[in-house]
C-alpha positions as CSV (number, residue, x, y, z in Angstrom):
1,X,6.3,3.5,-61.1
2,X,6.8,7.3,-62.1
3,X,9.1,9.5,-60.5
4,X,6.1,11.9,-60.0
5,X,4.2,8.9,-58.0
6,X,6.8,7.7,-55.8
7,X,7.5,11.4,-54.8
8,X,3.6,11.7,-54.0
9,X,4.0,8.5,-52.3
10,X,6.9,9.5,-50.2
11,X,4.7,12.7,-49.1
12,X,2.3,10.7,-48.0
13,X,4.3,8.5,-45.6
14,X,5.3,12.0,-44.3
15,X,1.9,13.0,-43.8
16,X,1.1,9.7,-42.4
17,X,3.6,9.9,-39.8
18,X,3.1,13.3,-38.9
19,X,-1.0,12.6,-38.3
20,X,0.0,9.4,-36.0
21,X,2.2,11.6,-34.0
22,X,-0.9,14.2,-33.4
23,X,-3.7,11.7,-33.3
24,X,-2.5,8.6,-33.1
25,X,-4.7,5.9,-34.7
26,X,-7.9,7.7,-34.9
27,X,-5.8,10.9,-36.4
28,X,-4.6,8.6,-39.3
29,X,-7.5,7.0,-39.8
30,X,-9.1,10.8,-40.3
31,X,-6.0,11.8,-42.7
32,X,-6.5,8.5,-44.6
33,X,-10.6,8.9,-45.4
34,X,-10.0,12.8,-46.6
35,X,-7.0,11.5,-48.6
36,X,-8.5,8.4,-50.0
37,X,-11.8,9.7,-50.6
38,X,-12.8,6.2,-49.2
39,X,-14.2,5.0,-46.0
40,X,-11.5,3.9,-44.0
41,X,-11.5,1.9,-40.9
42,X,-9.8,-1.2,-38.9
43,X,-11.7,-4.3,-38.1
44,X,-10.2,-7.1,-36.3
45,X,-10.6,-10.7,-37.7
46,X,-13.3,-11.5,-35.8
47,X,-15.2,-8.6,-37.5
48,X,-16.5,-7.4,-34.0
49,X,-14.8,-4.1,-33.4
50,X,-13.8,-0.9,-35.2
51,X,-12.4,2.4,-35.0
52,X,-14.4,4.2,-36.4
53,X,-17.4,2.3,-35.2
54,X,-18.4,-0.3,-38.2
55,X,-22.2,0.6,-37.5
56,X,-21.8,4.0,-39.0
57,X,-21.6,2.9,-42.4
58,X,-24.6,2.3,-44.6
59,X,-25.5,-1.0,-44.5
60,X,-24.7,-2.1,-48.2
61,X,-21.1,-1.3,-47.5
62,X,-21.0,-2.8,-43.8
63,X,-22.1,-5.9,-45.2
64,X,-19.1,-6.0,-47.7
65,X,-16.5,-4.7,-45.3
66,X,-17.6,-8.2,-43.2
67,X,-17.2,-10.4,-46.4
68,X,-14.4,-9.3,-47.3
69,X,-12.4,-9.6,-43.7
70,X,-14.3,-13.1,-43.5
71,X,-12.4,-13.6,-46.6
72,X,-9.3,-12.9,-45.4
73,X,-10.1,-15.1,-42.1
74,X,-11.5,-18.4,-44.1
75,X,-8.4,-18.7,-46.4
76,X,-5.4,-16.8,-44.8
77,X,-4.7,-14.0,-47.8
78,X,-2.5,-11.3,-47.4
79,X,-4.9,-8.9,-48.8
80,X,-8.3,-9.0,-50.7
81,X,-10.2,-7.1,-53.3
82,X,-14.0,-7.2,-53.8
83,X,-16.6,-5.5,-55.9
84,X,-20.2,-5.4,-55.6
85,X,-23.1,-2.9,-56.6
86,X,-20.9,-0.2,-57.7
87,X,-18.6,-0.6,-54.4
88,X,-14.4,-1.5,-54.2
89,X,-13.4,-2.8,-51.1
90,X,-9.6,-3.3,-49.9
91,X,-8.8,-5.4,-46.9
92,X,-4.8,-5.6,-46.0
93,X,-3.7,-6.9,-42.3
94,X,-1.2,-4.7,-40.3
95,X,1.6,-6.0,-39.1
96,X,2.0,-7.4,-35.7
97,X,3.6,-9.9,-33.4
98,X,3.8,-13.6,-34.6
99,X,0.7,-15.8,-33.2
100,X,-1.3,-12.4,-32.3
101,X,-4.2,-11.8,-34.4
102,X,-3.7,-8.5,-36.4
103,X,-6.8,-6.3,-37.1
104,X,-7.4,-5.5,-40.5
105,X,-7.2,-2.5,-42.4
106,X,-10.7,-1.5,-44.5
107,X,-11.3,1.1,-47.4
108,X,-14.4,1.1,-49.2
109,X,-14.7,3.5,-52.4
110,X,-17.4,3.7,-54.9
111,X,-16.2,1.9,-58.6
112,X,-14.0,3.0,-59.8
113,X,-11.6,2.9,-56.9
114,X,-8.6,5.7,-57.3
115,X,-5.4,3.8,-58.8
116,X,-3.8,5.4,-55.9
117,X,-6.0,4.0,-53.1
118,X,-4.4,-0.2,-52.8
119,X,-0.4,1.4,-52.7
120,X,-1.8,4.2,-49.8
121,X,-3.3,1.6,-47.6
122,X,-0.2,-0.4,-48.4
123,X,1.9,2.5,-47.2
124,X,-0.1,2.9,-44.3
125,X,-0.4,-0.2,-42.7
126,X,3.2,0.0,-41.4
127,X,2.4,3.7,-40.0
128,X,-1.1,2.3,-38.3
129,X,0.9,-1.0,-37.1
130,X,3.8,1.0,-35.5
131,X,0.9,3.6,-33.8
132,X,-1.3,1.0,-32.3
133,X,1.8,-0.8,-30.8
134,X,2.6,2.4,-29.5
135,X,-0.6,3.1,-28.1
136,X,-0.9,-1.1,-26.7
137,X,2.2,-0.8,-24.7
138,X,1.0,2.9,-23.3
139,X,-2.0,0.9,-22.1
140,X,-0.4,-1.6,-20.3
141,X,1.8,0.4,-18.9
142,X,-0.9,2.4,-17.4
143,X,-2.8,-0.8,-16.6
144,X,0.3,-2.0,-15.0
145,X,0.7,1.5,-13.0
146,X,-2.7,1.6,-12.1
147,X,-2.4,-2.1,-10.7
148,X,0.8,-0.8,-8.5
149,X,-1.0,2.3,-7.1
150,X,-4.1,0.1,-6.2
151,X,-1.8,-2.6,-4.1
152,X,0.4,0.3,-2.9
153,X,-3.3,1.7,-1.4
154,X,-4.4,-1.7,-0.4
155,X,-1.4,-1.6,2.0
156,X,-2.3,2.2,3.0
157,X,-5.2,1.2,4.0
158,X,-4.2,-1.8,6.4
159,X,-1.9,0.6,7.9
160,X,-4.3,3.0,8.3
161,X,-6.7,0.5,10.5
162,X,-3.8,-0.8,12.2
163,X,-3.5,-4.0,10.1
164,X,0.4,-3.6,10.8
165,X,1.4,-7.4,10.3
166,X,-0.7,-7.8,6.6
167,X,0.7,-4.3,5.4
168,X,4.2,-5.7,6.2
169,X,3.7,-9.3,4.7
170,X,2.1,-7.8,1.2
171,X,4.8,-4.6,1.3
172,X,6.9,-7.2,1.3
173,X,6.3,-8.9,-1.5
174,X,5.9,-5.9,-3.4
175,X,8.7,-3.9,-2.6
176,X,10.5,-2.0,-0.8
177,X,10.0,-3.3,2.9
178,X,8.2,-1.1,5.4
179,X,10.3,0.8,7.6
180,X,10.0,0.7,11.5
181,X,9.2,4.4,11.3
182,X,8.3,6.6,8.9
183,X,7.6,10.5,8.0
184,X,4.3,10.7,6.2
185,X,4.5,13.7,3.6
186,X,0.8,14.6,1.8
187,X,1.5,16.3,-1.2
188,X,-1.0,18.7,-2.8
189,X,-1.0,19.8,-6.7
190,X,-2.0,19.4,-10.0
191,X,-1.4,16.2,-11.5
192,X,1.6,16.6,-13.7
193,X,3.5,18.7,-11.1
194,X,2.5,15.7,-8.3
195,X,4.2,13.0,-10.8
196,X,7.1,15.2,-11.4
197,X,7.5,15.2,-7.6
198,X,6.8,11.1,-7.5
199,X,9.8,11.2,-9.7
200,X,11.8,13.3,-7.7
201,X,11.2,11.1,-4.5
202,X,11.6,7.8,-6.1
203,X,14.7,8.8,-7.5
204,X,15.4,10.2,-4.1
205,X,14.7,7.5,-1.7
206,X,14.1,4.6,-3.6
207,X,12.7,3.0,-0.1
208,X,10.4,5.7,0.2
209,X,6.3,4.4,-0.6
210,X,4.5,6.8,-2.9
211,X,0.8,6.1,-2.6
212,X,-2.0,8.3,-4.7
213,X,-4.2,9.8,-1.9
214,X,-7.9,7.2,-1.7
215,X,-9.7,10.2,0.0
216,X,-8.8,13.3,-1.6
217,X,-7.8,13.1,-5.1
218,X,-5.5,16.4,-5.9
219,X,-3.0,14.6,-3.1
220,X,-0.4,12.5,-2.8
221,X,1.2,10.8,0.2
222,X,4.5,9.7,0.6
223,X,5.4,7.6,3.5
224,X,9.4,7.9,3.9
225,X,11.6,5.5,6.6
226,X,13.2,8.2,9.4
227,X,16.4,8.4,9.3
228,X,17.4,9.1,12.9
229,X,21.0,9.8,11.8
230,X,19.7,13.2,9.8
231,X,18.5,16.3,11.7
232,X,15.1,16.4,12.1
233,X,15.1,20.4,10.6
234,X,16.8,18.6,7.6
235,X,14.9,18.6,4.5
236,X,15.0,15.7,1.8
237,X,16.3,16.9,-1.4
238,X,13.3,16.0,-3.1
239,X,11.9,19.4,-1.3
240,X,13.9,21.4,-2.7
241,X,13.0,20.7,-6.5
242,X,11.4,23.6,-8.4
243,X,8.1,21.6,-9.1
244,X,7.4,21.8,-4.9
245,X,8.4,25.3,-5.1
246,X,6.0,26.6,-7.5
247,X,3.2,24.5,-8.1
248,X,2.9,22.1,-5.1
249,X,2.1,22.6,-1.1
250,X,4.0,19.9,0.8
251,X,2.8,19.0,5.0
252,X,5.2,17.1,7.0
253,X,4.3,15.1,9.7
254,X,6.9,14.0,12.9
255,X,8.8,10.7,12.9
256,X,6.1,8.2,14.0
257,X,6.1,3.9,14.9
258,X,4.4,2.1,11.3
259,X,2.1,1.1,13.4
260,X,0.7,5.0,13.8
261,X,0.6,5.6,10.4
262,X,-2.3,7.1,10.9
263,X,-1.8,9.5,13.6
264,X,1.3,10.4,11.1
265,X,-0.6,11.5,8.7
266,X,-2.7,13.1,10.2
267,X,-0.4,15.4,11.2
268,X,0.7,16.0,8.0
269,X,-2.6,17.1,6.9
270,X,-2.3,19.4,9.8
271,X,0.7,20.7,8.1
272,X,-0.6,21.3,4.6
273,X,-3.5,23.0,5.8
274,X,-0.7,25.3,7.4
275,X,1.1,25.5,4.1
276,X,-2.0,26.3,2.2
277,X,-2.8,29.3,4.4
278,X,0.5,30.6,4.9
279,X,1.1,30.3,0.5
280,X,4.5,28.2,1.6
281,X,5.8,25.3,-0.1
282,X,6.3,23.3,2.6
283,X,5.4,22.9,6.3
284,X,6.2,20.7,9.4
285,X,4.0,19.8,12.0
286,X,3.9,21.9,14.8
287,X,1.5,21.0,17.4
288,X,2.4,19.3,20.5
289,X,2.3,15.2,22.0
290,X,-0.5,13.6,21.9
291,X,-2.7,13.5,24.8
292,X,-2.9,9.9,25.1
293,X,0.6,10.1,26.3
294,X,0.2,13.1,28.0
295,X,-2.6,11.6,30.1
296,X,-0.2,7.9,30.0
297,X,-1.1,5.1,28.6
298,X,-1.6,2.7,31.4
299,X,-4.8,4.8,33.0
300,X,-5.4,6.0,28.7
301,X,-5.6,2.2,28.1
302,X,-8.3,1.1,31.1
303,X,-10.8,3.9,30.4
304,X,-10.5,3.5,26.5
305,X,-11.1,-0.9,26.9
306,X,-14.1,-0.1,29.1
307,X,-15.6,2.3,26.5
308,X,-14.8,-0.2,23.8
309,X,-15.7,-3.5,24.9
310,X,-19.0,-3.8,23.4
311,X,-17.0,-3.2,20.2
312,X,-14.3,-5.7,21.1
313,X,-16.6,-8.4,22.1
314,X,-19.1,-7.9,19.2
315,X,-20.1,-10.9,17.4
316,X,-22.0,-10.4,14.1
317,X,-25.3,-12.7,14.6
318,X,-25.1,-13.2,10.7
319,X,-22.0,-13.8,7.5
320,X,-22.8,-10.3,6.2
321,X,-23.1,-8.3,9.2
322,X,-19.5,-6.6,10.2
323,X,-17.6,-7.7,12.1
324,X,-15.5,-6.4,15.0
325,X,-12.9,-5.1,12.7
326,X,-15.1,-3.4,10.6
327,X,-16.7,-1.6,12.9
328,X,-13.6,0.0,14.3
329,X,-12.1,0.6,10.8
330,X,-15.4,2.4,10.1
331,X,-15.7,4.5,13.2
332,X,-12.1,5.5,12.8
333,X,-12.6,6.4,9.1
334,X,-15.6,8.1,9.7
335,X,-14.3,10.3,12.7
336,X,-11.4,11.0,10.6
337,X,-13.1,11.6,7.4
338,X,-16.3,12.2,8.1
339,X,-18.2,11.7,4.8
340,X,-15.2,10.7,2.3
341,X,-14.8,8.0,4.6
342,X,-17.3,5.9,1.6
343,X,-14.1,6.7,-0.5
344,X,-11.9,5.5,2.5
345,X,-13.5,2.3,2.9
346,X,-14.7,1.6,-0.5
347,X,-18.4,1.2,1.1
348,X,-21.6,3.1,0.1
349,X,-22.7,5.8,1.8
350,X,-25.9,4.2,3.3
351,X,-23.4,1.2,4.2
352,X,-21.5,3.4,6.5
353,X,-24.9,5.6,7.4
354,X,-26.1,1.5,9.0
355,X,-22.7,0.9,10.3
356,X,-23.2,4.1,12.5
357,X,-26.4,3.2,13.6
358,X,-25.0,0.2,14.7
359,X,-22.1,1.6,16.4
360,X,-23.7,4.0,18.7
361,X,-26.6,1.4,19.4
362,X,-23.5,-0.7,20.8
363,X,-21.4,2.0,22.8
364,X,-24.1,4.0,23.9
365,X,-23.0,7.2,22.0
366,X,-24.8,9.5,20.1
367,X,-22.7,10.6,17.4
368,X,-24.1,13.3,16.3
369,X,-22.4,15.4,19.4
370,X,-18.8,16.3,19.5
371,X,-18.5,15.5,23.3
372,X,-19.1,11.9,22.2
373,X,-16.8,12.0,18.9
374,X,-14.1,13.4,20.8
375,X,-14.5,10.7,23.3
376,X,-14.6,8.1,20.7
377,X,-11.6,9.4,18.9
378,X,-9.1,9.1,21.9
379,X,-10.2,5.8,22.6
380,X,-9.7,4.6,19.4
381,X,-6.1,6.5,19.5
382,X,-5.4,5.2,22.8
383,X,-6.3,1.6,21.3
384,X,-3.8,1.8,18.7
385,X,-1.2,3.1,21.1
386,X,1.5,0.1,22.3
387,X,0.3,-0.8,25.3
388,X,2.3,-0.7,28.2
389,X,3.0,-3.9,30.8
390,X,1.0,-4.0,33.8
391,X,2.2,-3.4,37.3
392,X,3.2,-6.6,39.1
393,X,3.1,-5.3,42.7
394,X,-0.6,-4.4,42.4
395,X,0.6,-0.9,43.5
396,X,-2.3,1.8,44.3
397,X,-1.3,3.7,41.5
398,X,-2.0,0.8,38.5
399,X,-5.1,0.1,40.5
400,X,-6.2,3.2,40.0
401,X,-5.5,3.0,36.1
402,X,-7.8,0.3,35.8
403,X,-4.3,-2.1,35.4
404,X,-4.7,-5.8,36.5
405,X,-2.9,-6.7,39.3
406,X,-2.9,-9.4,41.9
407,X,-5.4,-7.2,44.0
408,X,-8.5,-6.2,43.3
409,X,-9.4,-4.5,39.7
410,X,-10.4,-1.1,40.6
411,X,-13.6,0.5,38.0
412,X,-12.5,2.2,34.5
413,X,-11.9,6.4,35.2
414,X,-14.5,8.4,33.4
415,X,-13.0,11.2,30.9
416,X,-13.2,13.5,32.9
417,X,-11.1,12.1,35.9
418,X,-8.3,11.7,32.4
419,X,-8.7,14.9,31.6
420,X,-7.9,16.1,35.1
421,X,-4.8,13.9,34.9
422,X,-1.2,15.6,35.6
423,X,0.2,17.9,32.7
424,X,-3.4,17.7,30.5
425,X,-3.8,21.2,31.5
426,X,-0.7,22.7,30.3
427,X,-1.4,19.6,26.9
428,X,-4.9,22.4,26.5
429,X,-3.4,25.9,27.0
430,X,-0.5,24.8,24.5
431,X,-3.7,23.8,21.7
432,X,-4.7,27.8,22.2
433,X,-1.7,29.4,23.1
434,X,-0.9,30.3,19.6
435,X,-4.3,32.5,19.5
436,X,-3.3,33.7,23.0
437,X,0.1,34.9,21.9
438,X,-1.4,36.8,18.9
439,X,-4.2,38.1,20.8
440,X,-2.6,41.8,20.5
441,X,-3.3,41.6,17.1
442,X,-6.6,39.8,16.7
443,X,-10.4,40.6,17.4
444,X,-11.2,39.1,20.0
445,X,-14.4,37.8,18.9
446,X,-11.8,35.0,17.6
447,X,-11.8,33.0,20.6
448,X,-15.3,33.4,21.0
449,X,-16.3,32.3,18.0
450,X,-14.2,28.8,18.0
451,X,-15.5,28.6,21.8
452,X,-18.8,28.5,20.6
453,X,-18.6,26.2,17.4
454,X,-17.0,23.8,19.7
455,X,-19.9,23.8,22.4
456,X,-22.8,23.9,19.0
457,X,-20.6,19.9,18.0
458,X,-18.9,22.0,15.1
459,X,-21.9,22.7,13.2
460,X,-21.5,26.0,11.7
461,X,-25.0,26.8,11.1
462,X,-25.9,26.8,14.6
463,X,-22.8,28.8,16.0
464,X,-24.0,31.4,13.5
465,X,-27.3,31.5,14.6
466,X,-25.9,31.8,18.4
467,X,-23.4,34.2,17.4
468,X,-26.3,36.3,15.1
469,X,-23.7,36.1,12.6
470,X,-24.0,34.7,8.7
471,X,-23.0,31.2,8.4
472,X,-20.0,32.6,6.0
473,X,-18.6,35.0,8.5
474,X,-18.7,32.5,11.0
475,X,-16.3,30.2,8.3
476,X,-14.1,33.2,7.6
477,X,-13.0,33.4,11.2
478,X,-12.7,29.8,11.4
479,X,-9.9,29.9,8.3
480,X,-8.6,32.8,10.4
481,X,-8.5,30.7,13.2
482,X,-7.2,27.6,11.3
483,X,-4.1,29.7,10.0
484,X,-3.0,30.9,13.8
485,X,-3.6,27.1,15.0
486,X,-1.7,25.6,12.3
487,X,-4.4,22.9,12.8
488,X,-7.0,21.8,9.8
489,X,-10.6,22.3,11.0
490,X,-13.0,22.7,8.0
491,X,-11.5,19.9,6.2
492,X,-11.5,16.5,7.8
493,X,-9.3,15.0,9.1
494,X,-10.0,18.0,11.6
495,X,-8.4,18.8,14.7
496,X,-11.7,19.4,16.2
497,X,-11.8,16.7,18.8
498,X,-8.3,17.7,20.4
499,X,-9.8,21.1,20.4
500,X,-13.1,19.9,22.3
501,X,-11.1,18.1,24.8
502,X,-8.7,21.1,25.4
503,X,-11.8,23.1,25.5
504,X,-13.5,20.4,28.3
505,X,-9.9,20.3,30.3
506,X,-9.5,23.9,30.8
507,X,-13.0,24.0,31.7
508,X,-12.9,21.4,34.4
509,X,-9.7,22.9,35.9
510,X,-10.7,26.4,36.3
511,X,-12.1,27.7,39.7
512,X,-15.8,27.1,40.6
């Protein structure tokens, strides 16, 4: 071999490497055809797939790239050579793991073949071997992430419908355990700038569980154990990395039981909406307890069992009707998610549109009006609260929270006799006092407006038609309002329903 040939050859192994580094596979496939002059392609030996697709060539020289790799197949050569009709064609296998078929590298050139063309594909076949290795274990590794982040949302989802004692048993196996409480962080941002973050954390707090967010795709959430022993002002040192800083919005909820993972993050949706309007990094939730405990749980507990024992004691009449648990999976996804609860529950939409139906045909409710989501909502809140123990003397007072006792079982209270309840006043005026306090310094057609989208069931259309306002106007002062509140309300999950009960509190308290 001339000096002047092995130097050419040497610049071609550059080239080669260079085009698998920008293209991969495909990219040297592309360099190789304009080098060649050839048609150049890989086939594997079952002569069923090939990049570029083996359908595009004419059919004379299809039907000799197939005899030749047939060739190769039937008596095990390390490379073959065959003319017909004015055609060269070059099969070599790449190399690859023992007992692994390799696919086959192709070249078909018209007669006569370039005396170059058998030592380039020679050259190349380490290149292309090394490049599709590369790209194999990329895939798996993807496969392999994609498999974690889909068992990692399997648990999510138990936890988020209260499935405490699966999520446990399956986070076990996976690793690491689930905590006995956890701070639920949702992470908004691009995609890069969220797995720089996931970094971050897992490098952090390796017992923290990073979970891609099922509903909304541009979040993340990470669900972190509390640590008691730090101050809860304390931030994790994750949140201080300059990815959060500049390109991601970061809502905090409070230290809550696993078995409220829901309520937690919740609130920390609350707190990235307050991120988002206040263009801060981060945010912690702000708002007050809930008003299941406010009310207490024990007179919470009666009124929410009477409202949701036609649930409870539902029995599907066939194998594919849902079940008990469905149905309260679905209405709690739905209330909290309102349409992307499909994406929630992995259901179709007309799926969750009949499991509905079904719903308020069983409890009575009409869905459609926020007096009866509101409703809904805290006794489904109050039902995944830990339930207190009942009063053994039979006292007047557990009577009259609908607890069992050895006296008669007094009747359910109605809503309204909860939302009188001790301390749910001042639970209301706290929702509103941050527009109270700023009232100096805001129109007061504020208040007015989110009185009135709360009595129209949150439908914007109709509070703008009451308000003889434009439905956009009407969704400007909303984000106005959503910014002083700290609270999400045009994005689900929405504080909406505390807001409607606050509403319906202060209005059953207030003189006749």
């Amino acid at each position: 071999m001339s000096r002047e040939l092995r130097a050419r050859r040497a610049d071609d192994v550059l080239e080669m490497q260079r085009a698998a580094r920008r293209g991969g596979t495909p990219q040297l496939l592309r360099w190789l055809t304009a080098r060649s002059g050839a048609d150049v392609l890989l086939v594997d030996s079952a002569d069923s797939a090939a990049s570029p697709c083996l359908s595009a060539l004419p059919a004379l020289q299809r039907d000799l790239v197939l005899r030749a790799v047939r060739e190769v197949a039937a008596r095990g050569l390390r490379s073959v050579v065959l003319d017909h009709e004015g055609l060269t064609c070059l099969v070599l296998p790449l190399d690859g793991p023992p007992g692994v078929p390799a696919p086959l590298l192709a070249a078909v050139a018209c007669r006569p073949a370039p005396p170059e063309l058998a030592y380039l594909l020679a050259d190349a076949t380490y290149a292309l071997g090394l490049s599709r290795t590369a790209e194999d274990t990329h895939g798996l590794r993807q496969r392999l992430a994609t498999a974690e982040a889909r068992n990692r949302e399997a648990v999510l989802h138990l936890l988020m419908n209260g499935h405490t004692a699966s999520a446990r048993q399956i986070a076990g196996a996976l690793l690491p355990a689930l905590p006995e409480h956890v701070r639920v962080y949702v992470i908004e941002g691009p995609p890069a700038a969220r797995a720089r973050v996931a970094q971050e954390v897992a490098e952090a707090d390796p017992d923290a569980w990073i979970v891609p967010c099922p509903v909304y795709s541009g979040h993340m959430l990470v669900l972190a154990p509390a640590r008691p022993e730090i101050p809860c002002d304390a931030c994790p040192p994750w949140l201080s990395c300059p990815t959060v800083a500049e390109d991601c919005r970061v809502g905090e909820s409070d230290d809550v039981p696993l078995q409220d993972t829901a309520t937690g993050y919740a609130q920390a949706f609350h707190a990235l909406a307050a991120a988002r309007t206040h263009r801060r990094p981060h945010s912690s939730f702000a708002a007050g307890p809930d008003l299941a405990l406010t009310i207490g749980l024990p007179a919470a507990t009666a009124w929410a069992n009477a409202l949701l024992l036609p649930l409870h004691s539902h029995i599907p009449r066939r194998a594919q009707d849902p079940d008990r648990a469905e149905l309260l999976a679905t209405a709690a996804a739905w209330l909290s998610f309102a349409a992307r609860a499909t994406a929630h529950l992995k259901i179709h939409r007309n799926t969750l549109t009949a499991r509905l139906s079904y719903i308020q045909a069983l409890l009575g409710l009409d869905l459609d009006r926020l007096c009866d989501q509101a409703a809904l909502s805290l006794a489904l809140r109050v039902a995944a609260e830990p339930a207190e123990p009942a009063d053994p003397t039979g006292s007047a007072e557990a009577q009259a929270a609908g607890v069992a006792g050895p006296g008669p079982r007094a009747a359910a209270p109605t809503l309204d006799g909860l939302l009188l309840s001790p301390g749910v006043e001042a639970w209301a005026q706290a929702q509103f006092r941050p527009m109270r306090t700023a009232v100096q310094q805001l129109p007061p057609d504020l208040a007015d407006t989110l009185s009135t989208w709360l009595r129209h069931d949150a439908h914007i259309s109709s509070a703008a038609a009451a308000l003889s306002l434009s439905p956009s106007a009407v969704r400007k002062r909303l984000a106005r309002i959503e910014a002083l509140l700290e609270r999400s309300l045009l994005r689900p999950p929405s504080a909406v329903h505390d807001l409607w009960l606050a509403q319906r509190a202060l209005g059953l308290g207030a003189p006749a």
